[in-house]
DRENPA-3360 file (N, C-alpha, C; in nm, 2 decimals, always signed):
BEGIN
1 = XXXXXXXX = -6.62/-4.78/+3.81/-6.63/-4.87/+3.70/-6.51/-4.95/+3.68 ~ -6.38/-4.89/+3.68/-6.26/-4.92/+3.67/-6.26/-5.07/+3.78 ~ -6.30/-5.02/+3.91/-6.25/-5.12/+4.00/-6.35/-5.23/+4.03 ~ -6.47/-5.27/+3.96/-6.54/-5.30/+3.92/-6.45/-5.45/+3.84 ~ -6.42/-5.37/+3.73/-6.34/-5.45/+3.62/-6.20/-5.52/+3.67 ~ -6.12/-5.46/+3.74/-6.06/-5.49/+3.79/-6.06/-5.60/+3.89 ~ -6.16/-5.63/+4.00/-6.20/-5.70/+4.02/-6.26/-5.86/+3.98 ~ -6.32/-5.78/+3.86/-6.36/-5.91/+3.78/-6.27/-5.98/+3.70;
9 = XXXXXXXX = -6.17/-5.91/+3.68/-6.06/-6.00/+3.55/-5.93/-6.06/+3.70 ~ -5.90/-5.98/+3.81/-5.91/-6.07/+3.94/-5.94/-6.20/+3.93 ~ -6.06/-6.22/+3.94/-6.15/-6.33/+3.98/-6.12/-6.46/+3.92 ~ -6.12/-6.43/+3.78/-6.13/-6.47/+3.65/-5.98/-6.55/+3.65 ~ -5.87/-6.46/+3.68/-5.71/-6.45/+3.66/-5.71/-6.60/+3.81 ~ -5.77/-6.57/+3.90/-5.73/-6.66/+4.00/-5.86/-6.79/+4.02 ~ -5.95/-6.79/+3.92/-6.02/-6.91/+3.89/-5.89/-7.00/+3.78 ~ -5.90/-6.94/+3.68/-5.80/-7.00/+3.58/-5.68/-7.05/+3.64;
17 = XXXXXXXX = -5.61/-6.99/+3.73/-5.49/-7.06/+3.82/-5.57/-7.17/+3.90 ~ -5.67/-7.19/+3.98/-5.68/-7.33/+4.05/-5.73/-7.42/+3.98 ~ -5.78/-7.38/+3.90/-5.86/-7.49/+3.75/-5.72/-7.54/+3.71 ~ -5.63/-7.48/+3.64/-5.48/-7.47/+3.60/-5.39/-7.64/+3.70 ~ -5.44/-7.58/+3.85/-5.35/-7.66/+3.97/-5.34/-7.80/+3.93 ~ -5.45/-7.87/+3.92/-5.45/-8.04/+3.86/-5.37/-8.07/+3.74 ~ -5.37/-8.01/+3.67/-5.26/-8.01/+3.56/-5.10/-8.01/+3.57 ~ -5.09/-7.96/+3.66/-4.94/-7.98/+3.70/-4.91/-8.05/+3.79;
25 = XXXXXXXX = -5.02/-8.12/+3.89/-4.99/-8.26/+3.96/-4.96/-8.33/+3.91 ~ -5.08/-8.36/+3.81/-5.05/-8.47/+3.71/-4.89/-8.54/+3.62 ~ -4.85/-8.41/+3.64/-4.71/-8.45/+3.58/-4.58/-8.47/+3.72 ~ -4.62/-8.47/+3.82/-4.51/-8.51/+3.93/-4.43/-8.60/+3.90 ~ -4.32/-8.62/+3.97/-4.25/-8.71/+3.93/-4.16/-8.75/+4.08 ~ -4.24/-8.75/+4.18/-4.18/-8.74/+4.31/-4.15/-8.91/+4.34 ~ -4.30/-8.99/+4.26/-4.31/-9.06/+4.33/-4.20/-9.21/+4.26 ~ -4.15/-9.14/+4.15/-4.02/-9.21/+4.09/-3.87/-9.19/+4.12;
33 = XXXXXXXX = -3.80/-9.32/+4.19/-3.62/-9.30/+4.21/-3.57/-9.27/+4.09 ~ -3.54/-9.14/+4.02/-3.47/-9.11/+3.89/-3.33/-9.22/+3.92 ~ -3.30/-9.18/+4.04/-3.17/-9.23/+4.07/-3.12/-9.37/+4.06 ~ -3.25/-9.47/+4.00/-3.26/-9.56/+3.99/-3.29/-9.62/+3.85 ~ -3.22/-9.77/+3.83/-3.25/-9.81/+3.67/-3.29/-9.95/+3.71 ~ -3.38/-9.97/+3.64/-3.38/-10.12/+3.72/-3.42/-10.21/+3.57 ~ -3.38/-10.35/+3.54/-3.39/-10.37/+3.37/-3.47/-10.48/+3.47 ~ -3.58/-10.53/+3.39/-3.63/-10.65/+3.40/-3.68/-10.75/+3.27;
41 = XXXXXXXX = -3.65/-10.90/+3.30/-3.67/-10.92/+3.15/-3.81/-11.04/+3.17 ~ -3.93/-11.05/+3.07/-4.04/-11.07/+3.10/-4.09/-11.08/+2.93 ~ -4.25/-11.17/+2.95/-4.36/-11.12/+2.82/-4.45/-11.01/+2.85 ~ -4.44/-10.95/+2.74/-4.56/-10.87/+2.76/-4.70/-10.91/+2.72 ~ -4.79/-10.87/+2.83/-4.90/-10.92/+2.85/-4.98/-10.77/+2.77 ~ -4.94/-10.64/+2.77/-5.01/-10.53/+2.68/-4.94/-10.45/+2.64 ~ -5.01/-10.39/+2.57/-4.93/-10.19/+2.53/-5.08/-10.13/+2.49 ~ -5.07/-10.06/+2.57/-5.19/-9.94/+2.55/-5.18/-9.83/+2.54;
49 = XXXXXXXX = -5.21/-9.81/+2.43/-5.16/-9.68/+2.34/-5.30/-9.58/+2.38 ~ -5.30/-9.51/+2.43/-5.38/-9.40/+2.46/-5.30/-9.25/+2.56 ~ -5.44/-9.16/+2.50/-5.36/-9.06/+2.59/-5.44/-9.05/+2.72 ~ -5.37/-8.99/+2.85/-5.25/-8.93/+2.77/-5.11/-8.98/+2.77 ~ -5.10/-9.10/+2.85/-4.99/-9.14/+2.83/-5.01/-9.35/+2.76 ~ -4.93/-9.39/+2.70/-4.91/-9.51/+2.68/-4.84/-9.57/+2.81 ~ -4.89/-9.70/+2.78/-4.84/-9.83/+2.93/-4.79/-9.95/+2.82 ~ -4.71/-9.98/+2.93/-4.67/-10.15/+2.88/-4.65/-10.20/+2.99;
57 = XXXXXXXX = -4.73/-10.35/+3.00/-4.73/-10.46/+3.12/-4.67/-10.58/+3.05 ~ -4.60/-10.60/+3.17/-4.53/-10.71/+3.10/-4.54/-10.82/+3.26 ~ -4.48/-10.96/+3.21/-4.48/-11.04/+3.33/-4.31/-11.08/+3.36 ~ -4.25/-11.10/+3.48/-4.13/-11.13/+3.52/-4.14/-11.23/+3.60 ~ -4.06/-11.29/+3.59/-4.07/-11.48/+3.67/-3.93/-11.43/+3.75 ~ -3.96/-11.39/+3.92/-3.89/-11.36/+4.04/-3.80/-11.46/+4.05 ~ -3.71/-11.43/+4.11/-3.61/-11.56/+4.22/-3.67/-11.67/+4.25 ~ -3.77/-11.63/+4.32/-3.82/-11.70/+4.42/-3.94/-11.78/+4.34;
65 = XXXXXXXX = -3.91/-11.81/+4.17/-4.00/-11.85/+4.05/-4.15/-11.84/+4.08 ~ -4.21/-11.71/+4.16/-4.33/-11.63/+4.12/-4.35/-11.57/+4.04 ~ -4.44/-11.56/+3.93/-4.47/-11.42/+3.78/-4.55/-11.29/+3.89 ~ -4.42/-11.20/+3.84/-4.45/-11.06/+3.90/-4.52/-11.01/+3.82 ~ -4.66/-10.91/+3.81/-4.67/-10.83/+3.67/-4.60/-10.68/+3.71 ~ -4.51/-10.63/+3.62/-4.50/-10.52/+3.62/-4.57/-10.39/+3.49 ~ -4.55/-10.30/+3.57/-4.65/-10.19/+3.45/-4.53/-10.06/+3.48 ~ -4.50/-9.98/+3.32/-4.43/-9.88/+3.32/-4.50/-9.77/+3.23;
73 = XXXXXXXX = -4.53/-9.65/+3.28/-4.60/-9.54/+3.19/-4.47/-9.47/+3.09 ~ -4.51/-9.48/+2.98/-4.45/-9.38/+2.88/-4.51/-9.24/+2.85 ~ -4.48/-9.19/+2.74/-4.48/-9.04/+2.71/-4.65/-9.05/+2.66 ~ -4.66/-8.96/+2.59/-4.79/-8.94/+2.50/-4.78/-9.01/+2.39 ~ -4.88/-9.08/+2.31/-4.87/-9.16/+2.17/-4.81/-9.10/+2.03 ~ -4.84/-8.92/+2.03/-4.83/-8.82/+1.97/-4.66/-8.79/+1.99 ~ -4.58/-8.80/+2.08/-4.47/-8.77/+2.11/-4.36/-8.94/+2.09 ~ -4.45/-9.03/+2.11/-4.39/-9.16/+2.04/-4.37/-9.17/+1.95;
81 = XXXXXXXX = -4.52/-9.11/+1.84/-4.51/-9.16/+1.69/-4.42/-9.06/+1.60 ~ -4.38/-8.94/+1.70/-4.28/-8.85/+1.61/-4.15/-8.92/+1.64 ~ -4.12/-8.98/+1.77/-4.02/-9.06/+1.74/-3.99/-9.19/+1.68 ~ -4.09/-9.24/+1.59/-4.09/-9.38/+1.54/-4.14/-9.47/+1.58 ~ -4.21/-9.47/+1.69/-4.32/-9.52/+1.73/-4.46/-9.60/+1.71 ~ -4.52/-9.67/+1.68/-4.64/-9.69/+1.63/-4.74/-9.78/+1.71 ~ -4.82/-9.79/+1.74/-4.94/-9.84/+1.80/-4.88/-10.02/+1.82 ~ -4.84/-10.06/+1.73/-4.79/-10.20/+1.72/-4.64/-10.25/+1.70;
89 = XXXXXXXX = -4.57/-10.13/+1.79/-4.44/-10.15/+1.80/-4.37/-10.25/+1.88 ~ -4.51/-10.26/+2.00/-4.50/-10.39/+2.11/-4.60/-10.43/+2.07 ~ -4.57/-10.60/+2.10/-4.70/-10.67/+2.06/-4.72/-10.79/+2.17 ~ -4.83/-10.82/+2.22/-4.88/-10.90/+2.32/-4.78/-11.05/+2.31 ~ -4.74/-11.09/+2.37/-4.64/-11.20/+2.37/-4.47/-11.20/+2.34 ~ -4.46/-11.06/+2.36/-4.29/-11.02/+2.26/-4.20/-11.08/+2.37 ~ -4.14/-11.12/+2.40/-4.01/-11.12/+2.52/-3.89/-11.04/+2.49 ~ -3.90/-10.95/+2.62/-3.87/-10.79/+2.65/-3.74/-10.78/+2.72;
97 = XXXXXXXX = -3.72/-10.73/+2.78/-3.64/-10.66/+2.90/-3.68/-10.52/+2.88 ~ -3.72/-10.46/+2.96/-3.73/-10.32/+3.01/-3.64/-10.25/+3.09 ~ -3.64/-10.18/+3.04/-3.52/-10.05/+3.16/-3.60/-9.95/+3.18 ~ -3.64/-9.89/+3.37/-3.76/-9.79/+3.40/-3.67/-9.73/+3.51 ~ -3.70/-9.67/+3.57/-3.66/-9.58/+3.69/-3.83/-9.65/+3.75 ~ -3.76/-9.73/+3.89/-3.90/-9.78/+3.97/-3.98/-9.67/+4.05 ~ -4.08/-9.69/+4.11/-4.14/-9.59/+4.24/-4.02/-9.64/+4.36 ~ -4.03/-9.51/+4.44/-3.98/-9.48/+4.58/-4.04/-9.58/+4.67;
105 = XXXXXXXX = -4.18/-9.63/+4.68/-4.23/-9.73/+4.77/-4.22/-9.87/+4.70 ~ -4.19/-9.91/+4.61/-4.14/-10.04/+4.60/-4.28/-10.09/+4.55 ~ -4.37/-9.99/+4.51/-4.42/-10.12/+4.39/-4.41/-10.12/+4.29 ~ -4.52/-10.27/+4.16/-4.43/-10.28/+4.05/-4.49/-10.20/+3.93 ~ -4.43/-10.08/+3.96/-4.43/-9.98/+3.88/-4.36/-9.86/+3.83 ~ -4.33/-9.80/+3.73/-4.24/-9.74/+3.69/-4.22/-9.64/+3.58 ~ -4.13/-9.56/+3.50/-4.16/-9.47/+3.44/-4.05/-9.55/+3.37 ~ -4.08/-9.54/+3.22/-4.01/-9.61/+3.11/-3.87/-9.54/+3.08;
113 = XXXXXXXX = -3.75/-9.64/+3.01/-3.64/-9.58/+2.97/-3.64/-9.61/+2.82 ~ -3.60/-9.78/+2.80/-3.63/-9.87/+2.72/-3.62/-9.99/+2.72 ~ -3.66/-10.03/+2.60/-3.72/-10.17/+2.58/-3.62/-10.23/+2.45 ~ -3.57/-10.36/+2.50/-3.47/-10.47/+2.41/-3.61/-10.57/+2.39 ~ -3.57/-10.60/+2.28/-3.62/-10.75/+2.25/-3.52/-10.90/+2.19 ~ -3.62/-10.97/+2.26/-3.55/-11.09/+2.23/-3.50/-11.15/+2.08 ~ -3.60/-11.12/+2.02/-3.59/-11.15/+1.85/-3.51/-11.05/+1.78 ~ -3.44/-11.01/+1.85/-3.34/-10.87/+1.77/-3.39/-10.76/+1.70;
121 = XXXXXXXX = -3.47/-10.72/+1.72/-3.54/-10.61/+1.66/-3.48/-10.48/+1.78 ~ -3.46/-10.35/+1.69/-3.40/-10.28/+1.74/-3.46/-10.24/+1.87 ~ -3.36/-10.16/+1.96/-3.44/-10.13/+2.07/-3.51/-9.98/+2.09 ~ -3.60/-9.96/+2.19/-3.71/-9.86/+2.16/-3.69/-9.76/+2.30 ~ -3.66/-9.63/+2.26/-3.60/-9.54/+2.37/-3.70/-9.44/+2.41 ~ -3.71/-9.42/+2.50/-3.84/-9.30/+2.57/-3.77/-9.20/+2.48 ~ -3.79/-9.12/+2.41/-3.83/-9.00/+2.31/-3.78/-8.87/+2.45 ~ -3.79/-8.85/+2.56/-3.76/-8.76/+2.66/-3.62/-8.80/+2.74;
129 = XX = -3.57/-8.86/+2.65/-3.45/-8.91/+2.73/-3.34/-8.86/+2.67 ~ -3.22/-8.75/+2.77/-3.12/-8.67/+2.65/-3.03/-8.76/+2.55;
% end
């Protein structure tokens, strides 16, 4: 009877670990140069506040006077709004500069530091940053 149960809580113990596995993909961070800061200054075209993480796209006018769009993921909305944060902190049209750590393959995308604005309004810091 013992090994019966034993068995079964087994089963159970190593379903709950690969159900578990996608969860901690999800938070990788391989595919970002920490080692890297890159500021770019642009309008923002969104901010989308949802979980689990918030986005801001913004547009950057290149060297070479093409509009790049770039997109950077932030934290959770929940972990923004304990730092000051609010749904309408960016607003569609703002003129930005961003500071992100880019991806390793070079496209335009990135994991947030912060964000300056043009109109002087203070600037806005990822909440996970020491």
């Amino acid at each position: 009877m013992k090994e019966r149960l034993f068995v079964r809580l087994g089963l159970v113990a190593i379903s709950i670990a690969l159900a578990a596995a996608p969860l901690a993909a999800h938070h990788g961070t391989n595919a970002y140069d920490s080692t890297k800061t890159m500021k770019l200054k642009g309008t923002v075209t969104a901010f989308t506040w949802v979980n689990p993480h918030v986005s801001l796209e913004w547009n950057v006018k290149a060297e070479n006077g093409q509009v790049e769009h770039w997109v950077v993921e932030l934290t959770s909305p929940g972990m923004l709004t304990r730092s000051g944060w609010h749904h309408d902190s960016v607003k569609t049209g703002d003129e930005v500069t961003v500071s992100f750590h880019p991806t390793k393959n070079g496209t335009r995308w990135g994991i947030f530091q912060r964000i300056s604005f043009a109109d002087g309004r203070p600037d806005l810091i990822d909440p996970r940053q020491p």
